[in-house]
N, C-alpha and C positions, 0 to 999 in steps of 0.2 A: 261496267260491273254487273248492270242488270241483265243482260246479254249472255254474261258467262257464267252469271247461278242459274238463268233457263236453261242453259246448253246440259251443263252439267243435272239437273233435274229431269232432262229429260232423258240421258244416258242412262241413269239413274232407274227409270221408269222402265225404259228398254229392256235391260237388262234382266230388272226384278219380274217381268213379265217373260221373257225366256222362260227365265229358272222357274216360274210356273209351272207354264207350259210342257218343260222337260218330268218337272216332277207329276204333271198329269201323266204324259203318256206313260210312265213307270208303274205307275198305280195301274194304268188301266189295264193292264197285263191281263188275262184272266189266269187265276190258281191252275195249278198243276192238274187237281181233280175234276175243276168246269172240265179244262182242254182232254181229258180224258174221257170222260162221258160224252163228252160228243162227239169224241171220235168213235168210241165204241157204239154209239147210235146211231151214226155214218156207214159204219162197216156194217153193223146187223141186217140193216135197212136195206141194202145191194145186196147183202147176201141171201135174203131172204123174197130179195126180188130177182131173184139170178141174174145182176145186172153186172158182167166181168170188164166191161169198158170203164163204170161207175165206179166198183171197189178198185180198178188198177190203179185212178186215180187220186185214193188215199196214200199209194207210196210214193216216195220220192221218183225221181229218175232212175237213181243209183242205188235203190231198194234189195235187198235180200231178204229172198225167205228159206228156211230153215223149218223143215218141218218132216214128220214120222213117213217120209216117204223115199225110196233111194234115189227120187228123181232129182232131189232138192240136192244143194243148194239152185237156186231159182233168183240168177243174178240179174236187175233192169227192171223198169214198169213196164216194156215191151213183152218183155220173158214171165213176166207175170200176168200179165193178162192174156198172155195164150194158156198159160195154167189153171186160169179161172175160166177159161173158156172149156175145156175139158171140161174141169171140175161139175158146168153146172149143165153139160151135154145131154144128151137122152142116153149115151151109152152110161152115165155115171150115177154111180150107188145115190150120187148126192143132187140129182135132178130133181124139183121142187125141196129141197131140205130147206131150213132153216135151224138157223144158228141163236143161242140164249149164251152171252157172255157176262162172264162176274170181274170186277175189277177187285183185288185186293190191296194193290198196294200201288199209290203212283208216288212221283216226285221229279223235280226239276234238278237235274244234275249239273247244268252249267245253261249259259244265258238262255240258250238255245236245241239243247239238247235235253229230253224228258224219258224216263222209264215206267214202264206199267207193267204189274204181273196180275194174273188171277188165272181163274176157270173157263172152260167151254162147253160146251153140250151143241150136237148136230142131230135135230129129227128129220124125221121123216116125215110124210103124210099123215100117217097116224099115230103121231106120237111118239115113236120110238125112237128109240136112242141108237144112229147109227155111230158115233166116234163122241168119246169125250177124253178130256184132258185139261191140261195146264199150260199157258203162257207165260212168257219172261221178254215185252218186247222192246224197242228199244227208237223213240219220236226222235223227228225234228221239227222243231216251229218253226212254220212260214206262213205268212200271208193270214194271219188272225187267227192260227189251226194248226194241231202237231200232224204229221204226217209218219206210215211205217217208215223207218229207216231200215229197222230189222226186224225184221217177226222171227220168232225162233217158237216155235208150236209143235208141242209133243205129246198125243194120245196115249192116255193111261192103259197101262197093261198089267193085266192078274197075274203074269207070270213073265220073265224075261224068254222070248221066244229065239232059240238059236237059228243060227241062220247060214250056209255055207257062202254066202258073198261077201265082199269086201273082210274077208278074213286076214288079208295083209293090207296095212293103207298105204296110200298113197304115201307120195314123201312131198315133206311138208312146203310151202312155197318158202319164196328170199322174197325179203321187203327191202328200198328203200328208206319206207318212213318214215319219220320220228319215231323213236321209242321202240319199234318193233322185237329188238333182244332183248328187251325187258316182258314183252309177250312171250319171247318163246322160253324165256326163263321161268315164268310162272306157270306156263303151260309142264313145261318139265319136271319141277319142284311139286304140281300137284300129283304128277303120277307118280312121283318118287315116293309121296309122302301116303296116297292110295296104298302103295305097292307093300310098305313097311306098315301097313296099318295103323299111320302114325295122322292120329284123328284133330288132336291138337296141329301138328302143324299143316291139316289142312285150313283149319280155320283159321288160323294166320296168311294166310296168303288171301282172306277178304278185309274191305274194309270194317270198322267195329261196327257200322250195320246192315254188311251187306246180304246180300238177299241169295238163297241157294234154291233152285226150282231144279228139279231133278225125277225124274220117273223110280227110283231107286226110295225116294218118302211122299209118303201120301200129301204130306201139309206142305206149304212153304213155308222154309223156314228164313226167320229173319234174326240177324245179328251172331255174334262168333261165337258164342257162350251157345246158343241152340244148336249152333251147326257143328261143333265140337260135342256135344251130349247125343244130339242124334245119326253119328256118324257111325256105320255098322259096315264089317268086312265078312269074305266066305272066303274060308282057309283054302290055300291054293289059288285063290284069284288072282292075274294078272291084269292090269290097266296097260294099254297104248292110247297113244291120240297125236294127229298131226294137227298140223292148219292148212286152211283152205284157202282165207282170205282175211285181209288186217285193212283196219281203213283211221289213220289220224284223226280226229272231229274237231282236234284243237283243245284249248283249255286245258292241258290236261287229260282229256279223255280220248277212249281209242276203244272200238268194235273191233271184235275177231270170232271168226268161224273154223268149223272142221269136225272132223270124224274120229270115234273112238273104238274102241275091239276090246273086251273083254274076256277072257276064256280062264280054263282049269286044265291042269296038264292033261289029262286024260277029256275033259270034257269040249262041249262043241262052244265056238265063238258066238258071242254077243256082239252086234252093230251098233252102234248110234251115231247120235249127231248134237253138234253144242253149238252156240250162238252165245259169247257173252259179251257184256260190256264189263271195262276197266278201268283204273283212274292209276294215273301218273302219280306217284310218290317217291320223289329223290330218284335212286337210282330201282327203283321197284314197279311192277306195274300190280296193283291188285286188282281183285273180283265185285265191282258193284254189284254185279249179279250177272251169279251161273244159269244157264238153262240150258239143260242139256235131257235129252228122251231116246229110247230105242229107235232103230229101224222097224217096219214093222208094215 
């Protein structure tokens, strides 16, 4: 009898020491905002040390970036770190720059998947301001650290600058995926609803907080009631947009890229480029957050 209340006492112990142990490592998680700021202290630091082997290593493998350039999309950490290698060349505008980034808004969207938005500023030598803009990007955690998964980075512009390239897009890819006609369903329903000037139902097609980064408003805006209020069209405006590329994440959530064209019957086309992330709702895919900026 003595035998089998140690046995059991000591299962007992076993056990409740697990469930410790399990509920330490959960706690020890670091918040959304640590994991953000030191990523952004990661990336500033390489970019400011023009070091394109060092910042490759902030993205995944299967990293895209998405950025006010027609070269992008910029798919792999291989294909990315020859981008940074230009970038930080003697032939480029951006040779000794440095980069000052502002976080506005982070959050953990599923166990493993993180979003951050804010500001950028790129100087020069002497201070000045060669590119700035706004980010919409899109981590993944591994290894005690979120990592890009997507950058999607678009420099602010005084004016929408027309442009005679990519004035017809591509056509759009075929996914296998999960989920993927539920992206192209919302991809469609937003230009329908763009196209009709129908401002409410584009903010229906986010979730009720989700985050709209656009070159089109100075601010990010966040949740459906701002993005419904600050929604503004030009008579005559047309919207198109394909996709590029759709990646499953799991949980529920799903990245997609691609290119938009905007014009006026008589007027000259607008280029850009979008990067968003989405969440799986029934048979619905909505907008965690858009980011989308001109070519330029």
């Amino acid at each position: 009898m003595k035998k089998t209340y140690l046995l059991v006492l000591s299962i007992i112990i076993t056990f409740g020491c697990a469930e410790v142990k399990n509920k330490k490592t959960l706690v020890s998680k670091p918040s959304a905002e640590i994991l953000m700021k030191e990523s952004m202290q990661r990336f500033s630091s390489e970019w400011n040390q023009g070091d394109a082997m060092k910042i490759s290593e902030e993205f995944t493998d299967d990293a895209i970036r998405i950025i006010s350039n027609p070269l992008s999309p910029i798919v792999g950490k291989n294909n990315i770190k020859e981008g940074f290698l230009k970038t930080f060349s003697g032939e480029s505008d951006f040779k000794d720059s440095h980069i000052e980034v502002e976080v506005i808004q982070t959050r953990s969207v599923s166990e493993d998947i993180y979003l951050g938005t804010g500001r950028f500023r790129i100087l020069n030598t002497q201070n000045e301001i060669i590119e700035q803009g706004k980010w919409g990007n899109v981590f993944k955690y591994e290894n005690d650290q979120i990592k890009f998964l997507m950058e999607s980075a678009h420099r602010a512009s005084t004016e929408l600058m027309p442009s005679k390239e990519l004035s017809v897009l591509e056509v759009s890819i075929v996914s296998e995926e999960p989920h993927f006609g539920k992206i192209e369903e919302s991809v469609g329903s937003y230009v329908s609803n763009y196209n009709v000037k129908n401002s409410e139902g584009i903010s229906l097609l986010f979730t009720e907080n989700g985050i709209q980064n656009v070159n089109s408003k100075e601010d990010i805006i966040i949740g459906r009631q701002q993005i419904k209020e600050t929604e503004s069209f030009t008579d005559g405006d047309v919207l198109n947009a394909n996709i590029l590329g759709y990646k499953y994440l799991g949980n529920n959530i799903a990245i997609a890229y691609g290119k938009w064209t905007s014009n006026t019957k008589d007027g000259p086309t607008v280029n850009g480029q979008w990067g968003n992330l989405f969440k799986i709702e029934g048979e619905k895919a909505l907008l965690i957050m858009e980011s989308a900026g001109t070519l330029q």
